[in-house]
TORKOL-4160 file (C-alpha; in steps of 0.2 Angstrom, whole numbers, padded with zeros to 4 digits, m for minus):
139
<pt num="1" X="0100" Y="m0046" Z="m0004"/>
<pt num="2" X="0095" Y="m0054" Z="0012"/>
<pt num="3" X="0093" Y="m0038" Z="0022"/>
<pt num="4" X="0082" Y="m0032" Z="0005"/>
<pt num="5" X="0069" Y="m0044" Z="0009"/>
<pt num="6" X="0069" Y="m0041" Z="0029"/>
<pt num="7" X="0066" Y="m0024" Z="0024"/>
<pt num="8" X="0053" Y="m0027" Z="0013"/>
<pt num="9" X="0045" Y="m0039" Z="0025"/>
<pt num="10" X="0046" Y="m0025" Z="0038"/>
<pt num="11" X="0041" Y="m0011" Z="0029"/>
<pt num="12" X="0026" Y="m0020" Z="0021"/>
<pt num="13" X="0018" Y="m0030" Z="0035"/>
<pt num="14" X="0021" Y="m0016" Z="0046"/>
<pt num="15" X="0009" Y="m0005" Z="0036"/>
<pt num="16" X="m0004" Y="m0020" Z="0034"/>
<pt num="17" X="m0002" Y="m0024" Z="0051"/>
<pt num="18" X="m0005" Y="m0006" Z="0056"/>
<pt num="19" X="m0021" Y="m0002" Z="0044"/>
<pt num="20" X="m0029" Y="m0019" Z="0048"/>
<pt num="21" X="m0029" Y="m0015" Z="0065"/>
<pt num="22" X="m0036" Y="0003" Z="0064"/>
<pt num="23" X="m0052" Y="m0007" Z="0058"/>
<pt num="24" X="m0053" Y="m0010" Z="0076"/>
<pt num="25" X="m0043" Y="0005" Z="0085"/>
<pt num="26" X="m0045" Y="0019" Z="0073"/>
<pt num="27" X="m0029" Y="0025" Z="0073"/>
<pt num="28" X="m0033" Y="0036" Z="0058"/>
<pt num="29" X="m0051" Y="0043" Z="0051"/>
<pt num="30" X="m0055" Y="0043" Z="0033"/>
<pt num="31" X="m0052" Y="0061" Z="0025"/>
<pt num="32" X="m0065" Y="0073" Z="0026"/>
<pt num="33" X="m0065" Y="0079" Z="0007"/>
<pt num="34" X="m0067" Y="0062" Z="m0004"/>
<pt num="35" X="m0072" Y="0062" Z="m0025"/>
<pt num="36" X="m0088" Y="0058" Z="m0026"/>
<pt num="37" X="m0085" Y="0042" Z="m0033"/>
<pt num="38" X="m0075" Y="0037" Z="m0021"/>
<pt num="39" X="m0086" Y="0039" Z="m0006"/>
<pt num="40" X="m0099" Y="0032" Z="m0014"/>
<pt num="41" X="m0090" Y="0017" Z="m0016"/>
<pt num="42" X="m0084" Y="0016" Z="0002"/>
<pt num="43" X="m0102" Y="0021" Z="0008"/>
<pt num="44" X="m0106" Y="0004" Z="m0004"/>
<pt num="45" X="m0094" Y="m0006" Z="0005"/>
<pt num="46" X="m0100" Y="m0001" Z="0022"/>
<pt num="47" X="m0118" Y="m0005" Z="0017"/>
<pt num="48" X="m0113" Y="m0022" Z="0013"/>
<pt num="49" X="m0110" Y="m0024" Z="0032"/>
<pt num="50" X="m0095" Y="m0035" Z="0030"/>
<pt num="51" X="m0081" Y="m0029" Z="0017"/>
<pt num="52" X="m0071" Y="m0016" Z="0029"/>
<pt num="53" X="m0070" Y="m0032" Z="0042"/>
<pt num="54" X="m0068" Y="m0044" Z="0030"/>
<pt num="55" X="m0053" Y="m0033" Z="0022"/>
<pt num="56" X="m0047" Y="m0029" Z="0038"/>
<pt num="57" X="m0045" Y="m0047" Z="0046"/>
<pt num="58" X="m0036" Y="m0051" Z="0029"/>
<pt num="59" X="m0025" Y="m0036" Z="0030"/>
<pt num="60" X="m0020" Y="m0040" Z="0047"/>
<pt num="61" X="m0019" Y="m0059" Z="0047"/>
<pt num="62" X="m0007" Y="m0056" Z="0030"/>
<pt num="63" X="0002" Y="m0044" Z="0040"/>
<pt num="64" X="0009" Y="m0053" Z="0052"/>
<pt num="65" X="0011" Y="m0067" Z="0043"/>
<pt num="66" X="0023" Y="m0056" Z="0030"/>
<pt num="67" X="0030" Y="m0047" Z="0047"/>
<pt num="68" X="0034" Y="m0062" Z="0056"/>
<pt num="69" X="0043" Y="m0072" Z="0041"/>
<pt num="70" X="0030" Y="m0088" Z="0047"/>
<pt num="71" X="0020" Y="m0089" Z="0032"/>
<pt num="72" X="0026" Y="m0075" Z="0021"/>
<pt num="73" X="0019" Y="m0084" Z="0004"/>
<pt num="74" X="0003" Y="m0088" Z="0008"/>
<pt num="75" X="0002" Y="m0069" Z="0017"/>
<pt num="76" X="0006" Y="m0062" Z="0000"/>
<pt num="77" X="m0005" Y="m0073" Z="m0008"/>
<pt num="78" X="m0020" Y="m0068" Z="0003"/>
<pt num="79" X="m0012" Y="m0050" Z="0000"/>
<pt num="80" X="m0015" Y="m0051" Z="m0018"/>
<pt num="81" X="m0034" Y="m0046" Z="m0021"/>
<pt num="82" X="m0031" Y="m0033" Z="m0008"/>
<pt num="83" X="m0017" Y="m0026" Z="m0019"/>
<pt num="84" X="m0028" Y="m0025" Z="m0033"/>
<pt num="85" X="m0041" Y="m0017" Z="m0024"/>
<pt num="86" X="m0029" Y="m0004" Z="m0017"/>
<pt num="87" X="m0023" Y="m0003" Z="m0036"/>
<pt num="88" X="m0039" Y="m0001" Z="m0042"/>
<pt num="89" X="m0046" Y="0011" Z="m0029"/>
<pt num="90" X="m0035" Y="0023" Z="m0031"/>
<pt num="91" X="m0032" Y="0023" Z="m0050"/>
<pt num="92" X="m0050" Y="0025" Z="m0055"/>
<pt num="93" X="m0057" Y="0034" Z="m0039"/>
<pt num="94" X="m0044" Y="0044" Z="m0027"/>
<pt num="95" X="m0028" Y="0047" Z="m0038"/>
<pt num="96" X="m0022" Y="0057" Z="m0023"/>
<pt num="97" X="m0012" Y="0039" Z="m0012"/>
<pt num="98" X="m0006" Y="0034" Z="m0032"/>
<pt num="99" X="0011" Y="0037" Z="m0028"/>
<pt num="100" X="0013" Y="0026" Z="m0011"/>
<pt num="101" X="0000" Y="0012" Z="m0018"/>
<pt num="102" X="0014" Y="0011" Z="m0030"/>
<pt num="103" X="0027" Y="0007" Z="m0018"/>
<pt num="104" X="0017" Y="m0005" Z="m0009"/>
<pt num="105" X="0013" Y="m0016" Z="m0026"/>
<pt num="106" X="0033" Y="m0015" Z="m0029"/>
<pt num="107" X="0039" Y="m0020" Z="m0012"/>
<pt num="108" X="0023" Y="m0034" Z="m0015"/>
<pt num="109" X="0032" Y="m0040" Z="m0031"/>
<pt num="110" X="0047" Y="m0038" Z="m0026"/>
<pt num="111" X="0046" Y="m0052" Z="m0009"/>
<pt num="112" X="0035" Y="m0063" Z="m0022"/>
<pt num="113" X="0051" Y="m0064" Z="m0032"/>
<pt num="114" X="0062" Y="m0068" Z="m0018"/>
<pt num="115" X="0050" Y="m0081" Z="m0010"/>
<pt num="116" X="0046" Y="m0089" Z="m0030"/>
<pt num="117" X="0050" Y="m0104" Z="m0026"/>
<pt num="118" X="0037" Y="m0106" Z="m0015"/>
<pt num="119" X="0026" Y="m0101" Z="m0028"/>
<pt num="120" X="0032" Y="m0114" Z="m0040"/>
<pt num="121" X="0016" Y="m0128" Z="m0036"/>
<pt num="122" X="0001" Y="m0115" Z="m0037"/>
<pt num="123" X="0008" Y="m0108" Z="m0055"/>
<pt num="124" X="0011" Y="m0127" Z="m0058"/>
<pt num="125" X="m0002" Y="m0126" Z="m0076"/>
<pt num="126" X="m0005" Y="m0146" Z="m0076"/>
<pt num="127" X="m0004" Y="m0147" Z="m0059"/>
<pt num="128" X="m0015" Y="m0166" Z="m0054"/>
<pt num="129" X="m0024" Y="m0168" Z="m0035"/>
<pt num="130" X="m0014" Y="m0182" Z="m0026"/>
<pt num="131" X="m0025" Y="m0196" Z="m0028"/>
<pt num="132" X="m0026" Y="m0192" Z="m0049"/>
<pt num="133" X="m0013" Y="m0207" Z="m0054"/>
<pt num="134" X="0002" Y="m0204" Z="m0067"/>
<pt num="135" X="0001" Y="m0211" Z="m0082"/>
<pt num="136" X="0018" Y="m0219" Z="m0084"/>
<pt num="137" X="0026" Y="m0217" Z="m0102"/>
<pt num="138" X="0024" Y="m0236" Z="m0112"/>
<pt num="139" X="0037" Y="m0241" Z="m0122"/>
């Protein structure tokens, strides 16, 4: 299983770490033909002067993290909305990356299984801040 999860690490902040950095280098240009829907969506998100880099620095930044193994639950934590958005994107607007948007939200669960335990504080439902005091039990 340990070589499961170096592949998934390897596979999955390899293509994050690729397409955060084409925000900067280009490496490969937005098709030509697009639904309608779609572009105008993206041509929103451009407008907005922000969301690509934004996306892109988070893309990258949760990349490495996942790539390198230093950080790998906070970099799929950070990873999270993107997913969605990926998910999203291409569900409702551009069904035509469906199929390897899939793969990526499986090889996404699939390291937030094998790092659960880190995870174990954040889904913590009563969790208290440090300086809220424990009630200890009277008997």
């Amino acid at each position: 299983m340990h070589y499961a999860v170096w592949f998934a690490r390897l596979v999955l902040g390899g293509i994050f770490t690729f397409f955060g950095l084409n925000m900067f280098f280009r490496f490969v240009e937005p098709p030509a033909e697009m639904p309608a829907a779609a572009l105008a969506f993206l041509d929103a998100l451009t407008a907005t002067g922000f969301m690509h880099q934004l996306r892109s620095i988070v893309e990258l930044a949760s990349g490495l993290m996942i790539l390198t193994g230093i950080g790998t639950p906070l970099g799929l934590t950070l990873l999270a909305p993107v997913m969605v958005h990926i998910v999203l994107y291409h569900h409702y607007l551009d069904t035509n990356g469906l199929p390897f948007t899939y793969f990526l939200v499986g090889l996404h669960l699939f390291l937030a299984y094998a790092y659960g335990s880190a995870f174990r504080g954040m889904l913590n439902p009563t969790a208290k801040p440090r300086w809220v005091k424990r009630r200890r039990l009277r008997r």
